[in-house]
Every structure is written in C-alpha cells, then in structure tokens.
PyMOL CGO cylinders between C-alpha atoms (Angstrom):
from pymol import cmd
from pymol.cgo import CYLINDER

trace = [
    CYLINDER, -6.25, -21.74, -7.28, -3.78, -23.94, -5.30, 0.3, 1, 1, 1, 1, 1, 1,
    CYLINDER, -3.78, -23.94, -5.30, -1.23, -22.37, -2.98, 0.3, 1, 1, 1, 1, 1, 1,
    CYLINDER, -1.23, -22.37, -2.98, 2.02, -22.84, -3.51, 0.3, 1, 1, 1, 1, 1, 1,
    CYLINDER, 2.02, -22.84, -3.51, 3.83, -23.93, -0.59, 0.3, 1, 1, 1, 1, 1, 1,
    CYLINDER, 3.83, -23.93, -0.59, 7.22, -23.07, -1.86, 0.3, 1, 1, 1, 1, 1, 1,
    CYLINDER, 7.22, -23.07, -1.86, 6.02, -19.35, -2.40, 0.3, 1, 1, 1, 1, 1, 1,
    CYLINDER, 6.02, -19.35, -2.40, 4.53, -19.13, 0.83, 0.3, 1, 1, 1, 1, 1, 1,
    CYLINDER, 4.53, -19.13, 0.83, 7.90, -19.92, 2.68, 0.3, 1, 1, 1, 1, 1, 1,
    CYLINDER, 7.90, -19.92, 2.68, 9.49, -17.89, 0.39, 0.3, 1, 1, 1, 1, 1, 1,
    CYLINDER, 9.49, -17.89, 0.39, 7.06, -15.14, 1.13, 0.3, 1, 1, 1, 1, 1, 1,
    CYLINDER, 7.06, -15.14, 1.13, 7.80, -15.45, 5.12, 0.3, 1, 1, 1, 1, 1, 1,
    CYLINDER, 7.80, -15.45, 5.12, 11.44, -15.46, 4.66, 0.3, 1, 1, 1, 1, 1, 1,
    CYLINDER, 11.44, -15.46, 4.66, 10.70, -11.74, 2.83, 0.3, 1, 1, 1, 1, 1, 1,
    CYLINDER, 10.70, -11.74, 2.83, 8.65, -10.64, 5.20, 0.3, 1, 1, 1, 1, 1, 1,
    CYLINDER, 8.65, -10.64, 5.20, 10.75, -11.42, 7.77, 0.3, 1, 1, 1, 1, 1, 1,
    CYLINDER, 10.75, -11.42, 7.77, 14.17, -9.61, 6.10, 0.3, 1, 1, 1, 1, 1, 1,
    CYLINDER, 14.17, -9.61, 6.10, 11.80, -6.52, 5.38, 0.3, 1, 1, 1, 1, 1, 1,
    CYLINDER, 11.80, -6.52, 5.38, 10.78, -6.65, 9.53, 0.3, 1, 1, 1, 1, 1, 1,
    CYLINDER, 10.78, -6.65, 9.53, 14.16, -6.80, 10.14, 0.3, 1, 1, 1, 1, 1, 1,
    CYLINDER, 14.16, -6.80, 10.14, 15.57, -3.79, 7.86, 0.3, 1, 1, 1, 1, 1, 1,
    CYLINDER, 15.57, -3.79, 7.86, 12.20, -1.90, 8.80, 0.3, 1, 1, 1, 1, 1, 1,
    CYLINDER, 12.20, -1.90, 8.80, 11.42, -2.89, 12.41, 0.3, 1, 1, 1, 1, 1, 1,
    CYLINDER, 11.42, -2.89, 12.41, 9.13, 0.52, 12.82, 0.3, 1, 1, 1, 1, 1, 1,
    CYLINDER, 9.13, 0.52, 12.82, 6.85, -0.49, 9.72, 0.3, 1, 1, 1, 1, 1, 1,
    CYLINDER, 6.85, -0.49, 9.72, 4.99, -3.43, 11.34, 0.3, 1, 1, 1, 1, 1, 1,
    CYLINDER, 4.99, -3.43, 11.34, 4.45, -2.24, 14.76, 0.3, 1, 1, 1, 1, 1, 1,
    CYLINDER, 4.45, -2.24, 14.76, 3.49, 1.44, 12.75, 0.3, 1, 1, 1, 1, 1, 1,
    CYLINDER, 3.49, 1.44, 12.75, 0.57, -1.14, 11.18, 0.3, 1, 1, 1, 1, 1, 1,
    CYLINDER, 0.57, -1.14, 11.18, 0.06, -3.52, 14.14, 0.3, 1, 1, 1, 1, 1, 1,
    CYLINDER, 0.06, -3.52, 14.14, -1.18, 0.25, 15.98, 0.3, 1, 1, 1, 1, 1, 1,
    CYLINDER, -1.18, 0.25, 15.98, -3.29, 0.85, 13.25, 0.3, 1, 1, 1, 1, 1, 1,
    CYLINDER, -3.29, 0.85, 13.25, -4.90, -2.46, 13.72, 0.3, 1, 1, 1, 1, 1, 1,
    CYLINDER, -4.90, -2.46, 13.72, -4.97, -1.57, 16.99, 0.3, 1, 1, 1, 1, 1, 1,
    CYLINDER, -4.97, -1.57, 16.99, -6.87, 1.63, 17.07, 0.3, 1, 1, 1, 1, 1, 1,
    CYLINDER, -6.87, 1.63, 17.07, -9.20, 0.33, 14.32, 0.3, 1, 1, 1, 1, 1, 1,
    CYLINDER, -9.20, 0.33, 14.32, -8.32, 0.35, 10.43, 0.3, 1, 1, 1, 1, 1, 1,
    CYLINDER, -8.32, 0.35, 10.43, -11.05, 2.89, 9.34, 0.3, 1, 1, 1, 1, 1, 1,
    CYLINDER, -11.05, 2.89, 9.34, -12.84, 2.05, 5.72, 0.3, 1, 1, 1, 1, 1, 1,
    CYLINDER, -12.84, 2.05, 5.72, -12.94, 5.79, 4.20, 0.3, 1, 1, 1, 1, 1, 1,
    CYLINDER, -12.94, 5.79, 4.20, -9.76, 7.07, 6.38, 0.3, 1, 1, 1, 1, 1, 1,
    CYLINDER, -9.76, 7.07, 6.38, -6.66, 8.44, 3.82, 0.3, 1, 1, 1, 1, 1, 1,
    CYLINDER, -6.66, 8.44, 3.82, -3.34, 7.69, 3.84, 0.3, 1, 1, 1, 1, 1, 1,
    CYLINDER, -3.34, 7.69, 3.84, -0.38, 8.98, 2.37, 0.3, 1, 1, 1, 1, 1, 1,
    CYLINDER, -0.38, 8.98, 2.37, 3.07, 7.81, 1.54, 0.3, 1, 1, 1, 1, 1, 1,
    CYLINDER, 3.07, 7.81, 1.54, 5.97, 10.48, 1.21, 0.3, 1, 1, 1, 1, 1, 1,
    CYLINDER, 5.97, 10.48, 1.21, 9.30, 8.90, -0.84, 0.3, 1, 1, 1, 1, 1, 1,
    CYLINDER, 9.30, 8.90, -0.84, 12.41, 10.80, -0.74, 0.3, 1, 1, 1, 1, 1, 1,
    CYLINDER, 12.41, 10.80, -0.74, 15.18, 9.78, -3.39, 0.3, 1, 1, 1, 1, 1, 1,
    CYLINDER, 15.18, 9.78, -3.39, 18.31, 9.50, -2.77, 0.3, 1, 1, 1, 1, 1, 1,
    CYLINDER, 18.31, 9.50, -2.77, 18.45, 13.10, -4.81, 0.3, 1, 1, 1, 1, 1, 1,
    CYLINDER, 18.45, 13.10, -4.81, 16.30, 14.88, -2.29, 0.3, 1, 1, 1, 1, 1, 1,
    CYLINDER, 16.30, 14.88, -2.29, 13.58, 14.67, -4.90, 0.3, 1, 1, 1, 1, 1, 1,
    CYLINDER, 13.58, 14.67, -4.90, 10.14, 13.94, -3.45, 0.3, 1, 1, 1, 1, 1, 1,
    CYLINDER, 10.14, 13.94, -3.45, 7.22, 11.75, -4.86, 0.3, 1, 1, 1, 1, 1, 1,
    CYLINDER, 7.22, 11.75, -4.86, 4.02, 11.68, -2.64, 0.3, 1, 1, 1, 1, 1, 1,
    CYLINDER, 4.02, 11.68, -2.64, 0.90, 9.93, -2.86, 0.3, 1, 1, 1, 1, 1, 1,
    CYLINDER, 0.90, 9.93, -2.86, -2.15, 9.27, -1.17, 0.3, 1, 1, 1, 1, 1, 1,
    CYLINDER, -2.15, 9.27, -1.17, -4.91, 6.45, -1.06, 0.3, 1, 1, 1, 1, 1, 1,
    CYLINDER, -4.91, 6.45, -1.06, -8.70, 6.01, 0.40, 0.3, 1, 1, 1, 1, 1, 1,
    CYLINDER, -8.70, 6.01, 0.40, -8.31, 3.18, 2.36, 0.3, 1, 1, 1, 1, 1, 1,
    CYLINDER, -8.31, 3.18, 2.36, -11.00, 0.20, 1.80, 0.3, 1, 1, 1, 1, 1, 1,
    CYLINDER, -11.00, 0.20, 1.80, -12.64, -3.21, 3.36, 0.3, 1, 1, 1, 1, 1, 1,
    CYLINDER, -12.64, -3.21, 3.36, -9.48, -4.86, 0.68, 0.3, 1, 1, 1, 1, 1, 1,
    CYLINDER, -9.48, -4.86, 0.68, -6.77, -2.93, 2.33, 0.3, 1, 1, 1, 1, 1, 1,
    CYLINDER, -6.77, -2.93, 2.33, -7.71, -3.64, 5.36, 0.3, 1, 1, 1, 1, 1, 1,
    CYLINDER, -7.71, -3.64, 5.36, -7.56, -7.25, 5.01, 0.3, 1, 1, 1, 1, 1, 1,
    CYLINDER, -7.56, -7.25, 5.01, -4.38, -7.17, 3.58, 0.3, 1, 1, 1, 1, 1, 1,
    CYLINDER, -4.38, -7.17, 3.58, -2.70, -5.45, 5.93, 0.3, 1, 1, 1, 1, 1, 1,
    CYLINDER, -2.70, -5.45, 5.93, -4.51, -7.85, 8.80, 0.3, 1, 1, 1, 1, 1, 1,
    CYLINDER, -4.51, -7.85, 8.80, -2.91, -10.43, 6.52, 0.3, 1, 1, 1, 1, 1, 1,
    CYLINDER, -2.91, -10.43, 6.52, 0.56, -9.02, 6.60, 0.3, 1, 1, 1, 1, 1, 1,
    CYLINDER, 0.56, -9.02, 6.60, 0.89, -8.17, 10.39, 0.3, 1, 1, 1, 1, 1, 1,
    CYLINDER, 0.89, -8.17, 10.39, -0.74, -11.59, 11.44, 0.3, 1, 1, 1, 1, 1, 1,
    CYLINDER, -0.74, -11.59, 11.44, 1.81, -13.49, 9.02, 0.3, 1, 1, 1, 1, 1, 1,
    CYLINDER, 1.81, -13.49, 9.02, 4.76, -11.67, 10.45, 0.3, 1, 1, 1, 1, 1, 1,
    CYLINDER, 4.76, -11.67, 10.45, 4.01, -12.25, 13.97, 0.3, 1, 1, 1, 1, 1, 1,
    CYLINDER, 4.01, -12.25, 13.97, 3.96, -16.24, 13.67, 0.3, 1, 1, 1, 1, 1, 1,
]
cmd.load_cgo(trace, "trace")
C-alpha cells in the first residue's frame, strides 16, 4: 500500500488544529507514554452533549492501541 503524501500533510495540518483547540489531550497522552501505556489497563471516555445527556464508554487497551497512540503523540511533536 503506497502512502499518500498529500494525505499525510493533510493529516499533520489536522492534528495540529485538534492540538491547538485541545492543547490538554496530547500532553494527557504524552504522560501516559510516559508512565508506561499498560497492555490490559481500561480506559474510559465520558461525552457530555450539549443537552447534558451523557454517553460513556470504556475500552481494554491493547499492543494496537498503544502503537497508535505512540504514533499520534510522536507525529504531533515534529
């Protein structure tokens, strides 16, 4: 599978508005990294709508998350 380069830049430019709009996400995952991303540890993600309704969920984290979010915090800090 080639790479697009045109995606790539397009994916930096994203990832770089999203740091920007969310500057405590990245650091919040560059201390994960940090303190060692755990295979087996759980996360969960709390959403609150705009209409005070709540939607939560929660994941087993594995070796593929991990990599991606390695992925994401190197890309964002070049």
């Amino acid at each position: 599978m080639a790479i697009n380069p045109m995606a790539m830049l397009q994916m930096k430019e994203r990832l770089s508005i999203f740091q920007k709009d969310h500057p405590r996400v990245f650091p919040f995952f560059n201390m994960l990294k940090e303190e060692g991303l755990q295979e087996g540890s759980i996360y969960e993600v709390k959403v609150t709508l705009p209409d005070g309704r709540e939607r939560v969920m929660n994941f087993k984290m594995n070796a593929n998350d991990i990599e991606t979010i390695r992925i994401l915090t190197d890309q964002q800090s070049k």
